[in-house]
N, C-alpha and C positions, 0 to 999 in steps of 0.2 A: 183425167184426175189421177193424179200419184199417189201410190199407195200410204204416205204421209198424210194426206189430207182425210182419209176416210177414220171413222174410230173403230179400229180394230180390238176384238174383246181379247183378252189374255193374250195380245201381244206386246210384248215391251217397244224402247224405239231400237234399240241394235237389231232384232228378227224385224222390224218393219223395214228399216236400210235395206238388211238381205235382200228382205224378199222385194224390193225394189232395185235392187241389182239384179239378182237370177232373172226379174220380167224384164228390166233395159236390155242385159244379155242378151235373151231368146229373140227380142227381136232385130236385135243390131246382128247377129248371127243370121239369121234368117232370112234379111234385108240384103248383106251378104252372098247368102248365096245366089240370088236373082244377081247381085252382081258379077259374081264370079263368071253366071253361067250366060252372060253379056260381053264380058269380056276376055273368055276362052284361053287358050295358053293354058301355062301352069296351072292358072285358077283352078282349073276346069280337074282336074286328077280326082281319082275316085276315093284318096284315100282324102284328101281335103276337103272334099262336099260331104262324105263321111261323116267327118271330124265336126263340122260346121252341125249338118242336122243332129248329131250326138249331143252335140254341145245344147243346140236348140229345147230338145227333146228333157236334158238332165238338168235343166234350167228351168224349164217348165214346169216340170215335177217336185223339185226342190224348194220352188213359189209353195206350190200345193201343200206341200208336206206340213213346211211352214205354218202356212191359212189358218189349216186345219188342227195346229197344235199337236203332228202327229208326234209321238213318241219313238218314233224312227227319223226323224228328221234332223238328227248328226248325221247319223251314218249318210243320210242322201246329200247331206251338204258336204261331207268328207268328198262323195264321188263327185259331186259337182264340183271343187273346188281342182282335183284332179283334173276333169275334164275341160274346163275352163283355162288352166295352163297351159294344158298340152293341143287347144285350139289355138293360142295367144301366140306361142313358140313356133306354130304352123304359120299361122295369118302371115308371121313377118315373115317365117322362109318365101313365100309366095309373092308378096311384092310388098315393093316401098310405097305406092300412093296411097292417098290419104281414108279412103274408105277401110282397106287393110290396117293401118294402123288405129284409127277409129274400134275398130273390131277386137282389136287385140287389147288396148288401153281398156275397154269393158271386160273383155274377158277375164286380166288382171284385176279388174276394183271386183269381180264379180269373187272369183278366187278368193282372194285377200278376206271379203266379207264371209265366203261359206267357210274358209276355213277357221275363221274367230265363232264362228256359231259353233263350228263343228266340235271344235276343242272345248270351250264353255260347256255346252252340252254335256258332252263327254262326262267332262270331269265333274259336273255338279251330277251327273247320275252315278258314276263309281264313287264318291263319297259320300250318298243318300244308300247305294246298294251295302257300302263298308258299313255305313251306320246301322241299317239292318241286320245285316248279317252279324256284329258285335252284340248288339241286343239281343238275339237268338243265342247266342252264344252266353251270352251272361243269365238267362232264362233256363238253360238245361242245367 
């Protein structure tokens, strides 16, 4: 069942996409590195299994963040959206066949989506924080 299909409370559909990406992510990552560690070579580098479970891991928590309506979940979509690129730009150093690019093409929609959250976010909270702080301001 994809996270579409469930009725999630106080979430819109652009954070249900997300958090539908960050979970495709974590496990096409994941799935990944079983294969990497099958098919040895480059794959196989420490800084790339690394990179792979990082990714897994900041994907995971980014969901969560999400879920749960936390009020830190720019800033984890900000790192995830990071982390997601700089898996993607990996994956293809590593090899052309089709599971790597598979991996990487999520990585990318994964990115793409944490970072439209992450910005959204952002700036709908520095212009509810400006709007406070003007009201204080007009109060003294």
């Amino acid at each position: 069942m994809t996270v579409q299909q469930l009725t999630l409370n106080q979430v819109n559909q652009g954070m249900q996409q997300c958090i539908q990406n960050c979970l495709n992510c974590h496990s096409i990552c994941l799935n990944t590195v079983t294969y990497c560690l099958q098919k040895g070579g480059n794959h196989v580098e420490q800084s790339h299994i690394r990179l792979l479970l990082d990714c897994v891991e900041i994907c995971q928590t980014s969901a969560n963040f999400m879920l749960r309506i936390s009020l830190l979940h720019p800033w984890i979509c900000g790192v995830c959206a990071q982390v997601c690129d700089r898996c993607a730009q990996d994956c293809e150093r590593v090899g052309d066949d089709a599971q790597m690019k598979a991996c990487a093409d999520m990585c990318r929609r994964c990115a793409q989506s944490c970072r439209q959250m992450s910005n959204v976010a952002i700036e709908t909270h520095a212009e509810a924080r400006l709007k406070t702080d003007l009201n204080q301001d007009l109060l003294m």
